[in-house]
Structures are given as structure tokens and as C-alpha cells.
N, C-alpha and C positions, 0 to 999 in steps of 0.2 A: 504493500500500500504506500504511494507515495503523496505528501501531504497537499492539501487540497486548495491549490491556490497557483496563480499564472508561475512560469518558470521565472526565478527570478536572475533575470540575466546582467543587473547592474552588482550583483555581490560575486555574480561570475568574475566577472571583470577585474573588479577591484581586488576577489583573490588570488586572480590571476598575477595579477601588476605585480601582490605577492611573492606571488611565487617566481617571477621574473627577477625581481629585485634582489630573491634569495637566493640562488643559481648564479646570479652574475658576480653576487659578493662570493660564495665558499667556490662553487664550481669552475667558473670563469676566471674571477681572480686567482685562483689558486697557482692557474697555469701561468701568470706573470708572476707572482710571490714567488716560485721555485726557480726562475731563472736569477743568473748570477748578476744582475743590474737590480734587483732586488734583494726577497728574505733568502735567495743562495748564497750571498756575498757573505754572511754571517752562522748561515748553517747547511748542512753538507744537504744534499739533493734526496740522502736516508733518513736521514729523521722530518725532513718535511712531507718526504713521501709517506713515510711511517703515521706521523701525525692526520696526513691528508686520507690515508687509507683507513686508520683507528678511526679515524671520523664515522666513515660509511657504515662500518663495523658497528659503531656505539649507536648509530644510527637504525641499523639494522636489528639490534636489540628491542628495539623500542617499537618496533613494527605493529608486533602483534598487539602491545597496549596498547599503543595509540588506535590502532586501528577500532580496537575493543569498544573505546571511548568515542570515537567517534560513532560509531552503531549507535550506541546510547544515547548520547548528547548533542551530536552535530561537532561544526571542525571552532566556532569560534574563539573557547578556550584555550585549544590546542596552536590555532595560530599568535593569540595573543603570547603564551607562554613561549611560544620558537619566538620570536622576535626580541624581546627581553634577553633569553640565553644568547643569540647569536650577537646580539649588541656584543654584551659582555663578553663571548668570546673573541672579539677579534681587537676588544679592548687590551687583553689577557695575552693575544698576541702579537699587539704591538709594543708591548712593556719587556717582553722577553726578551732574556738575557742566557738564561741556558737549553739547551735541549730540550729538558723533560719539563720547560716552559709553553713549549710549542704544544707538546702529546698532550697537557694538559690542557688548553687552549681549543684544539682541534677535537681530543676525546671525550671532553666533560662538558664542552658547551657548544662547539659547531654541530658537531655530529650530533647530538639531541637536535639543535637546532634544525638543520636538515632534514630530519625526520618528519617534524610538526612545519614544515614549510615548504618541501617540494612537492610535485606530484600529488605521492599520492595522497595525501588530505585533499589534495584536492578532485582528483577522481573519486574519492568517496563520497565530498557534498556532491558532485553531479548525479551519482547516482543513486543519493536520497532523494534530490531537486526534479530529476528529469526520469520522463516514460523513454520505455525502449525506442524510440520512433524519432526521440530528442537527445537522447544521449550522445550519439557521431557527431552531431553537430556543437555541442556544447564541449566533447570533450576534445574534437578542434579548435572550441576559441582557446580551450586553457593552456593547450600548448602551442598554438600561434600566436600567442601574448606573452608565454613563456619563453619561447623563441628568440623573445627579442633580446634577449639577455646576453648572447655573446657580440648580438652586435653592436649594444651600446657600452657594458660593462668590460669589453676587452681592450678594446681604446682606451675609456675610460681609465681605468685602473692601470695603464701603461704610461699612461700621462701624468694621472696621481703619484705614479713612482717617479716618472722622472723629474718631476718639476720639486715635488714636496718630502722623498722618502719614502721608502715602502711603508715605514712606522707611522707616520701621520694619513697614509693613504688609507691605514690597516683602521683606523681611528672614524674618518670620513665613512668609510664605508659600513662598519659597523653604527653606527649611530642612524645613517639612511634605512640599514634593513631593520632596525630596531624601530622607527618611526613610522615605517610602511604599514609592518604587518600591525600595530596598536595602532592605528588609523581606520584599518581596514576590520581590523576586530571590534571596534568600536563601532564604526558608521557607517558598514555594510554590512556585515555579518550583523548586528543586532537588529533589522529590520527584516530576517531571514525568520520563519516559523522553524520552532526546535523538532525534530523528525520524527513526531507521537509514534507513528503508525510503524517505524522501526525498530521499537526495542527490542533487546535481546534481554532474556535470562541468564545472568552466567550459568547456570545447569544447561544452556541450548548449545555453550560454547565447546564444553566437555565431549573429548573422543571427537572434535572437528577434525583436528588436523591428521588422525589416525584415518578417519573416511578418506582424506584429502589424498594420504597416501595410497588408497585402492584405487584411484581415479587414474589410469593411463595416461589419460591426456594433460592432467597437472603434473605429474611425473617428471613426463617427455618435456613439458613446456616447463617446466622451473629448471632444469637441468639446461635447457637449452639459453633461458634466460642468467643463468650461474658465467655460462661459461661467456657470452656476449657481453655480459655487466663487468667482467672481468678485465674482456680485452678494452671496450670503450673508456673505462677508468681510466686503466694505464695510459691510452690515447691522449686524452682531455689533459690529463695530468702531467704530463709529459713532452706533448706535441710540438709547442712553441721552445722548448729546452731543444729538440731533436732538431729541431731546420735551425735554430741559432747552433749548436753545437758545429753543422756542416758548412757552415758560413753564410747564414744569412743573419740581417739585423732585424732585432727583436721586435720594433717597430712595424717593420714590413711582413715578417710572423702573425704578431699582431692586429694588424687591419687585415689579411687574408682570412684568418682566423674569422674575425666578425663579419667578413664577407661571409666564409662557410654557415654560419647565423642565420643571414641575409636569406642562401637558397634554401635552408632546409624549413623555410615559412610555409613556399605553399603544399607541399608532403604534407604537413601538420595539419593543411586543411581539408588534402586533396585526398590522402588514406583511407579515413573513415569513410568517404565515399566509395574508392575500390574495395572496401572491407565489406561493406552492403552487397556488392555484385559480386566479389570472388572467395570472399570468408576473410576473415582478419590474421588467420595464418597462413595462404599464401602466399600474400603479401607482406606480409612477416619476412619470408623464407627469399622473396624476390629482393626485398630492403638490405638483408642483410647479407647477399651475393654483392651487389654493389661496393656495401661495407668492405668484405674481403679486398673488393678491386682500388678500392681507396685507398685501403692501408697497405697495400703492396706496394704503392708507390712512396711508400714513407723506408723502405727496408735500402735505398742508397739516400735518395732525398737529398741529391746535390744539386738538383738542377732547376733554375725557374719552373722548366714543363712538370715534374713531378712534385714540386709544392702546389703548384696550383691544382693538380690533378687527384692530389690530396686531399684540399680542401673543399673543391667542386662535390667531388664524388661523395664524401664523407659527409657532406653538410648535406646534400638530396637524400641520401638514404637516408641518414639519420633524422629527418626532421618528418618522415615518413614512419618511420619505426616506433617513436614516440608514441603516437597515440592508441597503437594494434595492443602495445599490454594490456592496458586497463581496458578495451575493446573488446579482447579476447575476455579474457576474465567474468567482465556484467554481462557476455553470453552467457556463458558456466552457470554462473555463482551469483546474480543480481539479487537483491536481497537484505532481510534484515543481520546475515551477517558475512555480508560483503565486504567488509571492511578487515575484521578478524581474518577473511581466505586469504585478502589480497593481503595482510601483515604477514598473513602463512608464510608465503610465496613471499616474500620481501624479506625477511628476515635470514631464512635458505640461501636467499639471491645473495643477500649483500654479506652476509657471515665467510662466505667462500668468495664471491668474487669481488668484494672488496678489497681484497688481496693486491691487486692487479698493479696501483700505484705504487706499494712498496717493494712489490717483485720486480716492477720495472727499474726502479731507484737502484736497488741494490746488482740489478743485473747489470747496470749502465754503471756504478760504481766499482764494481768487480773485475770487469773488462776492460773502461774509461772507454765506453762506445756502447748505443744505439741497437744496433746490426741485430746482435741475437736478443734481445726482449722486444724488436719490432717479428722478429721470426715466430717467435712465441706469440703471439699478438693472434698473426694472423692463422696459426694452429688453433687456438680458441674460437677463433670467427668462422672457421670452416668446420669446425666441429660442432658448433651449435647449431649454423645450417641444418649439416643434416638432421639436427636431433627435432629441427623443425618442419623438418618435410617429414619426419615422421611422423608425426602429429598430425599432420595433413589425411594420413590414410589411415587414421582411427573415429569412424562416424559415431561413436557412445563412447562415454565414458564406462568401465568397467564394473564400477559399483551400482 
């Protein structure tokens, strides 16, 4: 049952903006904080990676609660409280002075923060808010709004470093995500009715994720999701370090980068319409071929043709791929505890391929080169293909 009143498409938005704002701060910026004109200058490429990867991890903990919470209550709690932590942590990280300033920083308060501010909170109001008929379309705008985030925050935060310090940018930015989402929890989200018609029992939640495990098709698709959340991290995390490492300037890294942004807008919009006509793992399976072709041309990445090829290719698929997760899923599992499966499946995801950032860190530390963690990369992305076209030739789930 969803509650009974027009789709509210201005709290869309404005959690949108959200979640834009949050992606651009830990996600986006992160990828300029780890180069050496930044927080590299001061601490080695492993513990930022470490810190950047614990994040996702702490974040991924937090999954199935928040999710929990959400069924119950709706997201505006949940956003208000990410926005506070994320302040605070990037306050925490621009004050740092040793290492385990950083893990602390990234593990105890981004990575919460990330949790109650990306995605999926926000795939989960849409699909308290919206009937299946409205869903593709809404959960288009969230990440065509989310979208916008590498294109404005990668400059952005490249320019913050260089004119003012990573430490004062780390400051600027924290305070912006910290004001968004208490804006938005305040004077959208409070005009939003609280989701009557979905609550959960916690006795309804018991033995979920045991069912969850008979289900084929969530199996196949979290495993496949594991090993794709893996190599993309590492990507994001790393990308702009890998074309400055082969000799381009960080700046021109930089704006390619929020070009790659730029294309993957209308994917975001245009998916959920191919996911209507050809299923949402498909196209899933088509997105993430591309992926593969993308990041193969990252494995020399010395030459203009292959950074651009790079970032064209990587930024279409990706911004394509985006919205098939939570697509696929409110096929499955839409409902009053939709929130709890997709935490299921998020917590699995991010516990294991979280990983990605700090195994690339250390693998590019261990070698002082690129070469074999972009290799590893794309062994990830070709193996979760397939593990998505299998999915494909499963018409029921098994339980």
C-alpha cells in the first residue's frame, strides 16, 4: 500500500540535490584528496585508500539498519543525521595530522554518513512514494540529479585544492553537505506523509535474509553486484591518481573526469526506459560490457585517445547502470520491506567489494604502478558480466 496522496516530486528533488551534494563531497572528492597536489602530499595513497575503502565498509554495516528504519519511519531522520556526521567528518579530516586521523575520519563518520545519504535512502522513499508504473521515472530523476555530482564537484574540489589547500577545501565542503541535507530534512522531507501503510514488525524481518539466500536470482545478482562495486570503487578512487601518474595534469584529469559526469546523465534517464522493454538485467549485462571496454583502456592510459576513451565509455555505461539496481530489486522485492532486502544486498555488496580502493592502493604501492590493479579491475568486471547474464536465464526465483 502506498500512501495516499499525489507523488511528491519537489522532496524528490530536493533529496536528490542530496544526494548529489553527498557523492560529490566523499565520492568525487575523494578522487582529488588522494592525489599528490592534495591529502597525498601528507599521507601515502594506503591509508587514504584504506580510510576511503573502511568508509564503504562502515557504511555497509549500516545497511540493513538503516534500511530497517527506513520501512518504519520514512528517510527524513536518516538524512538529517548523514548530514551532521558527514559535516563533522570531513571537519575530523581536515584537522588530521596522523594516519589513524584519517580511518577515523572516513570510518566513524563519512562512511555512516554515506550510508544515510547516497542512493539508497533514496531508492527506498521512491518506492514508498511511487506505484510501479512511476517508479523508472522517479528513480531516473534521482540519479540524473545525482549525476550531477562529478560534474560540478570534480572541478570544484580541484580548484578548492588548489587555490585554498586540501585542508580548508576539506572544511568548505563539509559544512555545504552538512547544510544541504538539514535543509532538505527540514523543508522537504517534512511536508512528505510518514509511510502508515508500510510498516514492518520486526518479527516480519526474522529469517529474511535466510529466504533471500534461496532466491537464485539474488544470489546470482548480489555476487555479481560484489564483484562490479569492487572494481568501480577502485576506478573512482583511483582514476584521476592513474592518468596523473602517466603524465597527465591533474587538472585536465579533472574536467575529463566531470565530462565523464556530463555523459552518463542521459543513461540515468534513458535505462529505466530500456529496463521496461528489455528487463533491467539485460541491460544491466549490456552496461556493464561497455564498463569492461572502458577500463581496458585505462590498463597503458598514456595517450590522449585512451583517457578520453576512458572516460566517454565509463561515464555512458555507468550512468546507465545506476538506476537497473534498485530497478531490478522493486521488481523482486517492492514492499513493506524493501528497504531491509535492498540493506540485505548492500551490506554483502559493500562488506566484500569495498575492498577495491584499498587493494588498488596497496597494489599500486607495492609495484609503484597502475598496470596490474587496473588488470585486476577488469577481471572483476568481466566476471560479474557473466554472473549477470546469468540471471538473465533464471524466469523465478527458486523459493
Amino acid at each position: 500500500m502506498k500512501p495516499d496522496r499525489r507523488p511528491p516530486w519537489g522532496a524528490v528533488i530536493s533529496l536528490s540535490a542530496t544526494v548529489m551534494v553527498a557523492f560529490g563531497v566523499i565520492l568525487y572528492g575523494f578522487s582529488i584528496f588522494v592525489t599528490d597536489a592534495a591529502a597525498g602530499s601528507d599521507f601515502s595513497k594506503t591509508v587514504l585508500s584504506a580510510g576511503y575503502g573502511g568508509s564503504v565498509v562502515a557504511g555497509g554495516l549500516l545497511a540493513i539498519p538503516i534500511g530497517r528504519r527506513a520501512d518504519r519511519a520514512g528517510v527524513r531522520g536518516i538524512t538529517a543525521l548523514g548530514g551532521m556526521l558527514g559535516g563533522c567528518g570531513m571537519a575530523v579530516f581536515a584537522l588530521a595530522s596522523q594516519p589513524w586521523h584519517v580511518l577515523v575520519a572516513w570510518w566513524f563518520f563519512l562512511g555512516p554518513a554515506g550510508a544515510m545519504m547516497f542512493y539508497e535512502v533514496s531508492f527506498i522513499a521512491v518506492d514508498q512514494w511511487f506505484i510501479a508504473e512511476q517508479r523508472g521515472r522517479a528513480l531516473g530523476a534521482v540519479t540524473l540529479i545525482g549525476g550531477l555530482a562529478g560534474i560540478i564537484f570534480i572541478p570544484a574540489t580541484e580548484w578548492l585544492v588548489s587555490e585554498f589547500g586540501w585542508r580548508t577545501a576539506s572544511w568548505v565542503l563539509g559544512a555545504l553537505m552538512m547544510s544541504t541535507a538539514l535543509a532538505t530534512a527540514t523543508f522537504a522531507l517534512g511536508t512528505v506523509a510518514r509511510p502508515h501503510g508500510l510498516q514492518v514488525t520486526p518479527t516480519r524481518d526474522r529469517g529474511l535474509f535466510r529466504k533471500l539466500l534461496r532466491d537464485r536470482r539474488f544470489v546470482l545478482h548480489t555476487a555479481a553486484m560484489v564483484l562490479i562495486f569492487f572494481a568501480v570503487q577502485g576506478i573512482f578512487a583511483h582514476r584521476v591518481a592513474v592518468f596523473e601518474e602517466v603524465g597527465f595534469d591533474v587538472t585536465v584529469v579533472a574536467w575529463w573526469a566531470a565530462a565523464a559526469s556530463a555523459l552518463s546523465l542521459p543513461g540515468r534517464w534513458i535505462a529505466p526506459v530500456l529496463a521496461g522493454r528489455f528487463g533491467s538485467v539485460p541491460v544491466q549485462v549490456v552496461a556493464t560490457i561497455v564498463l569492461v571496454v572502458g577500463t581496458a583502456a585505462m590498463v597503458d592510459g598514456s595517450t590522449p585517445w585512451q583517457l578520453a576513451s576512458h572516460f566517454v565509455l565509463f561515464g555512458v555505461a555507468f550512468g546507465a547502470f545506476l538506476p537497473l539496481r534498485a530497478l531490478t530489486m522493486a521488481e523482486w522485492f517492492s514492499g513493506g520491506r524493501y528497504g531491509a532486502t535492498m540493506g540485505s544486498q548492500w551490506t554483502v555488496v559493500t562488506l566484500i567489494g569495498a575492498t577495491g580502493p584499498a587493494v588498488v592502493g596497496a597494489m599500486r604501492d607495492a609495484a609503484d604502478d597502475y598496470s596490474a590493479a587496473i588488470i585486476l579491475i577488469l577481471m572483476a568486471l568481466a566476471s560479474g558480466t557473466a554472473l549477470l547474464a546469468a540471471v538473465t536465464r533464471l524466469a523465478s526465483p527458486s523459493t
